[in-house]
C-alpha positions as CSV (number, residue, x, y, z in Angstrom):
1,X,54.8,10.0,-136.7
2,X,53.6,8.7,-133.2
3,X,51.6,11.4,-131.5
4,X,52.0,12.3,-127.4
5,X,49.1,13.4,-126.1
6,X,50.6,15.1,-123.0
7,X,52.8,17.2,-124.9
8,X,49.6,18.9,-126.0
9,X,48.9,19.5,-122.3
10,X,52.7,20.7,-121.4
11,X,53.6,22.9,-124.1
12,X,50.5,25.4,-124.2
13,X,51.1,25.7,-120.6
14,X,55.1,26.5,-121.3
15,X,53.8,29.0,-123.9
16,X,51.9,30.8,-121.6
17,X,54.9,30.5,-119.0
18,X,57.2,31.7,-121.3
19,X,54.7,34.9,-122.3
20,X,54.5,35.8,-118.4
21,X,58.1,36.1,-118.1
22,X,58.4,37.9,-121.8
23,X,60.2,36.1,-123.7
24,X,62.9,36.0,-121.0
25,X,64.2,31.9,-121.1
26,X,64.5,30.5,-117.1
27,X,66.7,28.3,-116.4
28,X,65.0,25.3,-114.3
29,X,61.9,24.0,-113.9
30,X,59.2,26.4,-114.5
31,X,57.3,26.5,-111.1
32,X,54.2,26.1,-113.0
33,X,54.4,23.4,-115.0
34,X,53.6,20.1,-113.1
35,X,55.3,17.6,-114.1
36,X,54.1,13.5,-114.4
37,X,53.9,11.4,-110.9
38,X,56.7,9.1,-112.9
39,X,58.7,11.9,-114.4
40,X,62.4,11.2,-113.9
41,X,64.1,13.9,-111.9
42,X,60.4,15.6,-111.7
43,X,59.8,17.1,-107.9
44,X,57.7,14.5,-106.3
45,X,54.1,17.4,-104.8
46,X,53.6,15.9,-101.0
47,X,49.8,16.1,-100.6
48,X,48.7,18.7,-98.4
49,X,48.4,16.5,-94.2
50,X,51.1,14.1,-95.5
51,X,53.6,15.1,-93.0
52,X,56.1,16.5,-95.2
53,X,57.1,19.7,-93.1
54,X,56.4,17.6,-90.1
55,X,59.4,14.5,-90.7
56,X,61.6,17.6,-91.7
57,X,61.0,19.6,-88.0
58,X,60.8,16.2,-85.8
59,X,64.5,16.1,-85.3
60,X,64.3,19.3,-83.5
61,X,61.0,18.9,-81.1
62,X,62.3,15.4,-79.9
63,X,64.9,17.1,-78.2
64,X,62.5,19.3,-76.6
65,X,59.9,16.8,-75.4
66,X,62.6,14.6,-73.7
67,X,64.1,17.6,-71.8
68,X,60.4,18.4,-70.9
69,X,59.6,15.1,-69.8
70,X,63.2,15.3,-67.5
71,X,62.0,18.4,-66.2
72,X,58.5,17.0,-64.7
73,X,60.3,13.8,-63.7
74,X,63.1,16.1,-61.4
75,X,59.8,18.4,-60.1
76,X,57.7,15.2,-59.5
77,X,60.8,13.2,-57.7
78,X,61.0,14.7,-54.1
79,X,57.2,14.8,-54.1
80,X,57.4,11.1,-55.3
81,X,60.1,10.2,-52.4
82,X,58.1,12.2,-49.6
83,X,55.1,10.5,-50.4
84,X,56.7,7.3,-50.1
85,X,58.8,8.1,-46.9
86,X,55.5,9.1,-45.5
87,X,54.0,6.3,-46.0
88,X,56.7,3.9,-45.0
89,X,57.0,6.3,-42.1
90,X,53.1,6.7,-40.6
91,X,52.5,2.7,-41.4
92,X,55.8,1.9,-39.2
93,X,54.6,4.1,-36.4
94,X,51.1,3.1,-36.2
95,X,51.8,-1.1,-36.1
96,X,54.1,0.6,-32.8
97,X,52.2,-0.5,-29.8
98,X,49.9,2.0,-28.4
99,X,47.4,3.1,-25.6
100,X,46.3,5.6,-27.6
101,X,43.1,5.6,-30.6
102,X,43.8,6.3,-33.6
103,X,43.3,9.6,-34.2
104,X,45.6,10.8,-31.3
105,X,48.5,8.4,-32.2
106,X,47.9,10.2,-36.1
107,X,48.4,13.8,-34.5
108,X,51.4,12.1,-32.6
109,X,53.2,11.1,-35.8
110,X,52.4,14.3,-37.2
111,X,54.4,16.1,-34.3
112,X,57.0,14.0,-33.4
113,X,57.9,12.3,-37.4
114,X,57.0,15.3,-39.6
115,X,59.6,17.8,-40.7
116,X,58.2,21.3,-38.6
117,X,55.2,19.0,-37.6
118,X,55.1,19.9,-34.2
119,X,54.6,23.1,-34.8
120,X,52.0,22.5,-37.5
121,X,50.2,20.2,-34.7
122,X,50.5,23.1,-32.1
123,X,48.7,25.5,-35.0
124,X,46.2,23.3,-35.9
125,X,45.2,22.5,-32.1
126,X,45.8,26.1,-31.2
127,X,42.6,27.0,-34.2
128,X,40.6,24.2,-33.0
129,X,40.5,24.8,-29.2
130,X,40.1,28.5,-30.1
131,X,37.4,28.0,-32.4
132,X,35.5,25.0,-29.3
133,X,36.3,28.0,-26.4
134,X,34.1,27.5,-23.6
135,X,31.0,30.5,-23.9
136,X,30.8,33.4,-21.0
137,X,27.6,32.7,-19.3
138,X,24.6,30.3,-19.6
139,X,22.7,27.8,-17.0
140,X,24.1,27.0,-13.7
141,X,24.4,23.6,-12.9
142,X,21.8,21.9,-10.3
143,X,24.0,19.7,-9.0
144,X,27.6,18.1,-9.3
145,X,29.3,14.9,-9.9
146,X,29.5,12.4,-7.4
147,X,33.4,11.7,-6.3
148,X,35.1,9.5,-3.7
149,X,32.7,8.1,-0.7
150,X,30.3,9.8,1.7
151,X,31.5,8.6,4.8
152,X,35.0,6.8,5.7
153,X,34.4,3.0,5.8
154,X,35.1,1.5,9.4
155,X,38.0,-0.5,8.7
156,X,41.2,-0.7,10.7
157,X,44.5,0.9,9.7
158,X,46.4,-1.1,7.0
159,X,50.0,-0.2,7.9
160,X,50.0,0.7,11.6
161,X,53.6,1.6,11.2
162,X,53.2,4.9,10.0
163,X,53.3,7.7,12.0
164,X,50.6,9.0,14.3
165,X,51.4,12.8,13.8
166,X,49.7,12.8,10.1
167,X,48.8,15.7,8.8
168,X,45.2,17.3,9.6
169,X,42.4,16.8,7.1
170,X,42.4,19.5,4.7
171,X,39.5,22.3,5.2
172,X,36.6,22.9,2.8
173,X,37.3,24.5,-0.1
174,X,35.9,27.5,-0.4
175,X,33.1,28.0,-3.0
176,X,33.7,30.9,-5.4
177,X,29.8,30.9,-6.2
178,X,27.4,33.3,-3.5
179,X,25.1,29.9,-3.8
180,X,27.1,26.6,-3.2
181,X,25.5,23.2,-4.8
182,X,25.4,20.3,-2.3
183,X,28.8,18.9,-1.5
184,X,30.9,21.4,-3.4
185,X,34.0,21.9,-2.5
186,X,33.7,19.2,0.7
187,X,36.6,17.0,0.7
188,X,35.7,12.8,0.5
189,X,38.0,9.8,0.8
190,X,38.4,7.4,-2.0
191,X,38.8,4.5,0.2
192,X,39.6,2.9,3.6
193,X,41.5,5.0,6.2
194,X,45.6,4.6,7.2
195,X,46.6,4.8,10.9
196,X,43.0,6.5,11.9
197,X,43.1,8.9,8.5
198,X,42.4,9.4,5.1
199,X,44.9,9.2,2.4
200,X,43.4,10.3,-0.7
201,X,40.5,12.6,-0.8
202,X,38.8,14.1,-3.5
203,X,36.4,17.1,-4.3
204,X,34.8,19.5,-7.0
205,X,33.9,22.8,-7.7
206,X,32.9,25.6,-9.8
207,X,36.0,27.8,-10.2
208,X,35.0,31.0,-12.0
209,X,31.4,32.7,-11.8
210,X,31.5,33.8,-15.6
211,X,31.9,30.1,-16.3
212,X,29.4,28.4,-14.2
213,X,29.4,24.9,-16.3
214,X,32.9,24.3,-15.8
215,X,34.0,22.0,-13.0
216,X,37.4,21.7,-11.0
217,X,38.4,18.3,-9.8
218,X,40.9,18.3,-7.3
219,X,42.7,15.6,-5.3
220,X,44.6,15.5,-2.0
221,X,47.6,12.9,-0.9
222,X,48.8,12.9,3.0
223,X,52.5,12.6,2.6
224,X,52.4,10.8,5.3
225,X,50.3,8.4,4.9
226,X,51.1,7.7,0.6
227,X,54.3,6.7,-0.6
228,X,54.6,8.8,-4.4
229,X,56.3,6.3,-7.2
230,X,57.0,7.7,-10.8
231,X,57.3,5.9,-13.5
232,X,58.3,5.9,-17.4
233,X,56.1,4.8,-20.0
234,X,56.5,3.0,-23.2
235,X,57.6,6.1,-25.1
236,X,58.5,9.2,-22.9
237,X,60.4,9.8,-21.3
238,X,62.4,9.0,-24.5
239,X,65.9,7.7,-22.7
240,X,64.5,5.9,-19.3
241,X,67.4,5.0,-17.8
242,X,64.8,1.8,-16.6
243,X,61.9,1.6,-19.1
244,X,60.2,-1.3,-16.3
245,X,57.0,-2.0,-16.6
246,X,55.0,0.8,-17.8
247,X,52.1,0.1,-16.0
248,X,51.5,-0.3,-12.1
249,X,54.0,-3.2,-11.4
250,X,51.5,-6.2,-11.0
251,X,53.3,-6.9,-7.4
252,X,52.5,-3.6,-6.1
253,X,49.0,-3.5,-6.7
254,X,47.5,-4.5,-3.5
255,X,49.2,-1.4,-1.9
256,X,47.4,1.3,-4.8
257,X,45.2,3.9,-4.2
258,X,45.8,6.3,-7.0
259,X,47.0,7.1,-9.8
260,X,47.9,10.8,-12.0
261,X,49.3,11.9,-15.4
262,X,53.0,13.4,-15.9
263,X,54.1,16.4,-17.0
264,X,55.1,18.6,-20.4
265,X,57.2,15.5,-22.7
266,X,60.9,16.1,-22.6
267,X,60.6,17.4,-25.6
268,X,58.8,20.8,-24.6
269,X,60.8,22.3,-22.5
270,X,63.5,20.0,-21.5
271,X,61.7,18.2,-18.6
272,X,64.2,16.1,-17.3
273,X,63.2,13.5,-14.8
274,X,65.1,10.8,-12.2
275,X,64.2,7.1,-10.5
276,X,66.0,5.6,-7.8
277,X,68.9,8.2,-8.3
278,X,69.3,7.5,-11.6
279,X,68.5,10.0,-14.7
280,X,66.3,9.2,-17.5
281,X,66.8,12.9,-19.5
282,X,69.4,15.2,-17.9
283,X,67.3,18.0,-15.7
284,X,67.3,21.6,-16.8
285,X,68.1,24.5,-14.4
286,X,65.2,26.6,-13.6
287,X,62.5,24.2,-14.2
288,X,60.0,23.3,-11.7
289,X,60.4,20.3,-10.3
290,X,58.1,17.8,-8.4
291,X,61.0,15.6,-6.0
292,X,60.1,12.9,-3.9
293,X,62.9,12.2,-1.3
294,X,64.1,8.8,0.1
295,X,63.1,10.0,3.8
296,X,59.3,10.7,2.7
297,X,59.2,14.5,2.0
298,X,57.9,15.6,-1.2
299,X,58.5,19.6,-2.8
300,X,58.1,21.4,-5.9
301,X,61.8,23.2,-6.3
302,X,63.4,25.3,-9.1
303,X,66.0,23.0,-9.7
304,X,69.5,24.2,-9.7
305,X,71.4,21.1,-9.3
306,X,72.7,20.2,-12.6
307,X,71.6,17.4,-15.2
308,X,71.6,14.6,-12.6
309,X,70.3,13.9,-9.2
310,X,71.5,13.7,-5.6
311,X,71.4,9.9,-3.7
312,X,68.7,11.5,-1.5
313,X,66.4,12.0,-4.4
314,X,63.9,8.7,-4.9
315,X,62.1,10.4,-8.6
316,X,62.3,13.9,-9.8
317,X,59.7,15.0,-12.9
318,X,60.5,18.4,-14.1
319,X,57.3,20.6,-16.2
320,X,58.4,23.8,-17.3
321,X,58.7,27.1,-15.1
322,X,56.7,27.2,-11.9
323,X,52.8,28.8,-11.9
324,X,52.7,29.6,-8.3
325,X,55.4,30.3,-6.1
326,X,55.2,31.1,-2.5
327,X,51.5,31.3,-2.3
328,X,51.3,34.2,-5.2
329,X,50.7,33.3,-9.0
330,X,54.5,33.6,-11.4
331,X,54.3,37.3,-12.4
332,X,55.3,36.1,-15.7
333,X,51.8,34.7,-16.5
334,X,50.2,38.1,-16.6
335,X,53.3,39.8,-18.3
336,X,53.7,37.4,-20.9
337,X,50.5,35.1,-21.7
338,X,51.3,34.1,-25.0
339,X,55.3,33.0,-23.9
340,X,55.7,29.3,-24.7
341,X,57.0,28.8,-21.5
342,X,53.7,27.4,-20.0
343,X,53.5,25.2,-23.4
344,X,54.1,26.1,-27.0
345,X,51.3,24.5,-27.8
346,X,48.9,26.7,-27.2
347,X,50.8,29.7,-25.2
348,X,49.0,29.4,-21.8
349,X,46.0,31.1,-23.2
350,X,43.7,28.9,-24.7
351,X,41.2,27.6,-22.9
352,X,41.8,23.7,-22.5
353,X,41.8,20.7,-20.2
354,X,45.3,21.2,-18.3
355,X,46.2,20.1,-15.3
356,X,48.5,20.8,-12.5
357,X,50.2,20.0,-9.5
358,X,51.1,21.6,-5.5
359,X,51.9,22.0,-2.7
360,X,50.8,23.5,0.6
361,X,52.0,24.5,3.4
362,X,52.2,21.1,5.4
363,X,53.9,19.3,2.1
364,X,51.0,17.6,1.0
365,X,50.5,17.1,-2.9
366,X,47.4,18.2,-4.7
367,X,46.3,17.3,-7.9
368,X,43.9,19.5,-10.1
369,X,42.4,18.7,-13.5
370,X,40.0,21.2,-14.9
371,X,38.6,22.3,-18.8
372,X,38.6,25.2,-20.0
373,X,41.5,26.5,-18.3
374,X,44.4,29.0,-19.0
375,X,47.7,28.8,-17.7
376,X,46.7,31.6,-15.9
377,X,43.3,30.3,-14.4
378,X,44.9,26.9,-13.4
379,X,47.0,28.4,-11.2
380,X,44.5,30.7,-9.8
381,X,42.7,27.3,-8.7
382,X,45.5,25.8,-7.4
383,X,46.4,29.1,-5.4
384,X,42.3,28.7,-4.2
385,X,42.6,25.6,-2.9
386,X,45.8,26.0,-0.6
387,X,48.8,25.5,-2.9
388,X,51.8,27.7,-1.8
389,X,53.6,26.4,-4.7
390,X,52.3,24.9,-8.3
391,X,53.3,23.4,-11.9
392,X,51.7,22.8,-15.1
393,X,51.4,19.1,-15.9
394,X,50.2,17.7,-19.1
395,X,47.5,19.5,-20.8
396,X,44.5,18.9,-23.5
397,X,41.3,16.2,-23.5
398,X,43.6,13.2,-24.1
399,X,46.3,13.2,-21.3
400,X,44.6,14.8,-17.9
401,X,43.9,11.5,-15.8
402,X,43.3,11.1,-12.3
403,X,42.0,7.7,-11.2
404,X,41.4,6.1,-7.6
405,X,41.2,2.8,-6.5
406,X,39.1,0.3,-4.1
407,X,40.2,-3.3,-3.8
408,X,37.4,-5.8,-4.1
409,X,36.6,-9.1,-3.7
410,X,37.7,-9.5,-7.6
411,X,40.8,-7.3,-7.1
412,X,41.3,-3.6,-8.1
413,X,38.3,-1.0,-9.1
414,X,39.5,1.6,-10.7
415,X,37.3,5.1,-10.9
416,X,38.0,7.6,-13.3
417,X,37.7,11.6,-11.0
418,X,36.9,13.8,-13.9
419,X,35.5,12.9,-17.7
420,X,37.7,12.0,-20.1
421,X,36.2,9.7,-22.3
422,X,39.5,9.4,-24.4
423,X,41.4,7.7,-21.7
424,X,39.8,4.0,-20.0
425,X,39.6,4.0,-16.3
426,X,42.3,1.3,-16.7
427,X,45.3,2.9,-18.0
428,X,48.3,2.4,-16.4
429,X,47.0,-1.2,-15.1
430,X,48.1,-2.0,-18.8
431,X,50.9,-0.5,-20.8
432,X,50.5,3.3,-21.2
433,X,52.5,5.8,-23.9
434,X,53.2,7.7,-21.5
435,X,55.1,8.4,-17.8
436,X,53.0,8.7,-14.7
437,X,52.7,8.9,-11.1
438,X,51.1,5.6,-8.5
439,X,49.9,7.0,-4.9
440,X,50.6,3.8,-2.5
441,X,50.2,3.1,1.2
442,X,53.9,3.3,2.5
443,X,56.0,0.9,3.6
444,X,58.5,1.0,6.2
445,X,62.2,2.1,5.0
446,X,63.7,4.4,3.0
447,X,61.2,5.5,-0.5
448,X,62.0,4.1,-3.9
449,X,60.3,3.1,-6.9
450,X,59.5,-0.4,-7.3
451,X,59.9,-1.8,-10.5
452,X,58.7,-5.2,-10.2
């Protein structure tokens, strides 16, 4: 009789099975007996790690992984297309050309590309100029910049057409400090006299006593004997009805004595503006207006006359709501100091470099430039030094320019009146960003804006 070992193995184990369950007979396998690896129809035992459980689950969590990885892939896609618009976006605007550096242009893009961006620019300048405020107090200064000449160079009149009866040489300004330092506030011309006068003259002075390190520079243009152009520059205003050359027309040159910044853009405040009767954005009613007229006179007006101009109008260059009107500051300043009218950027009351332009009373235009300004306090110095009427121009450390010229043997010498050390005494002799105004001896005829 052959013998089988592994019955000898399996049936004591079935005995005992059988003795647990009393005698009671189970149909099935008896869960434990184990039956051979090879055993046909024996369960096959999975190894505990072999992945058993884990093959039989798989076909649910697949499923659930892809519909994860769809969910990340929809959250991560708008982030993914912003980041690539941006990027096309800031790399096509900075290969634009430019007058300004780098970092300005980057700020520009920011306001002018970004979704809400100007607003996060006006914010972020807003906490920065707040947090750089000029201080109350501190040294006085010994002594101040020198600007334009000391004397008048002997040097016969350059266009003996113009009129004898020019206006009178403005009078000193008057210095707001008990002490005043050598030459403050004494008006000096920035180059040869016209028809026995000056045309430009320049000056500075300490406007407040709680600030006595801050400076106001301040020019002066005899309307009778400049002739005002204004002109658009490569990027604003945005529509120029004639872009030209936006820079000094190469031509007119030999006639310049100085030159100034523009306004608010277009885009704060709806600053229209005009040349040679013709509009480059349509004008708003109720914004201040600097006008030059074809018969020579020049005014700051609250325009009322619709989006276009009249045939007598050689340039217009609007700049938000007048600062001082009829010799007495716009109530609205005091009221309302943090109303974006004056500038949403930084709501008239942080202290900044702004600048401004007036009037006075004989229809002369004067420039001012000064830092650490308000809305408020730049038209208290433009109200100081004679102007009966007054707008904001452009404001902060990159935009206030006022420059005067000398000719040379070698051609034109430009002097920058006033630090800005962002802006090269030769803007506008090359392409500039931005609109401007040129100061020229006057020629004979009716104004207009040479384009050549």
């Amino acid at each position: 009789m052959r013998s089988y070992p592994y019955l000898r193995r399996v049936l004591p184990d079935r005995d005992r099975g059988r003795q647990r369950t009393d005698g009671v007979r189970r149909s099935g396998p008896d869960p434990d007996v184990s039956a051979p690896r090879d055993a046909t129809g024996s369960p096959s035992v999975q190894a505990p790690g072999t992945g058993g459980p884990e093959r039989r689950t798989q076909p649910r969590d697949a499923p659930a992984r892809r519909r994860r990885r769809r969910r990340r892939l929809l959250i991560a896609a708008p982030f993914l297309a912003l980041l690539a618009w941006a990027i096309v976006s800031y790399t096509t605007w900075m290969l634009q050309p430019t007058s300004l550096v780098w970092s300005v242009q980057s700020v520009e893009w920011v306001r002018h590309q970004v979704p809400f961006g100007n607003w996060m620019a006006d914010e972020g300048e807003h906490i920065y100029y707040t947090m750089n405020a000029p201080k109350k107090g501190g040294p006085q200064l010994k002594s101040l910049p020198t600007v334009g000449l000391s004397q008048t160079p002997a040097s016969r009149a350059r266009n003996p057409k113009v009129p004898a009866h020019a206006a009178a040489w403005p009078p000193r300004i008057t210095p707001v400090f008990a002490h005043a330092l050598p030459g403050e506030g004494v008006w000096k011309p920035t180059g040869p006299p016209i028809n026995g006068g000056p045309p430009v003259l320049v000056t500075d002075f300490r406007p407040e006593t709680d600030y006595p390190q801050l400076l106001a520079y301040v020019a002066w243009f005899d309307h009778t004997r400049t002739e005002i152009g204004y002109y658009p520059g490569r990027y604003e205003p945005p529509n120029a009805a004639v872009r030209g050359p936006m820079m000094v027309p190469y031509d007119q040159r030999s006639r310049l004595l100085a030159t100034f910044n523009g306004g608010f853009t277009f885009a704060d405040g709806n600053n229209g503006s005009a040349d040679n009767g013709r509009t480059n954005e349509p004008l708003q009613d109720g914004n201040a207006t600097l006008i030059g007229y074809r018969d020579g006179r020049i005014a700051i007006v609250k325009w009322t006359g619709g989006p276009n101009v009249g045939p007598d109008v050689a340039w217009a260059r609007q700049s938000l709501a007048p600062i001082v009107w009829n010799g007495k500051l716009n109530p609205g300043l005091n009221d309302d100091p943090n109303s974006p009218q004056w500038g949403y950027t930084l709501g008239g009351v942080t202290a900044v470099w702004r600048s401004a332009v007036g009037i006075d009373r004989h229809g002369n235009i004067i420039y001012v430039a000064a830092d650490g300004q308000t809305v408020i306090t730049i038209a208290q110095i433009l109200q100081h030094v004679g102007a009966v009427r007054a707008m904001e121009f452009d404001i902060n450390p990159d935009w206030h320019t006022l420059i005067t010229y000398t000719h040379g043997a070698h051609g034109l010498v430009p002097t920058m009146v006033g630090p800005n050390p962002n802006q090269p005494p030769t803007r506008y002799l090359v392409p500039d960003d931005r609109d401007f105004f040129t100061v020229y001896t006057p020629e004979p005829g009716p104004v207009s804006v040479p384009f050549k």
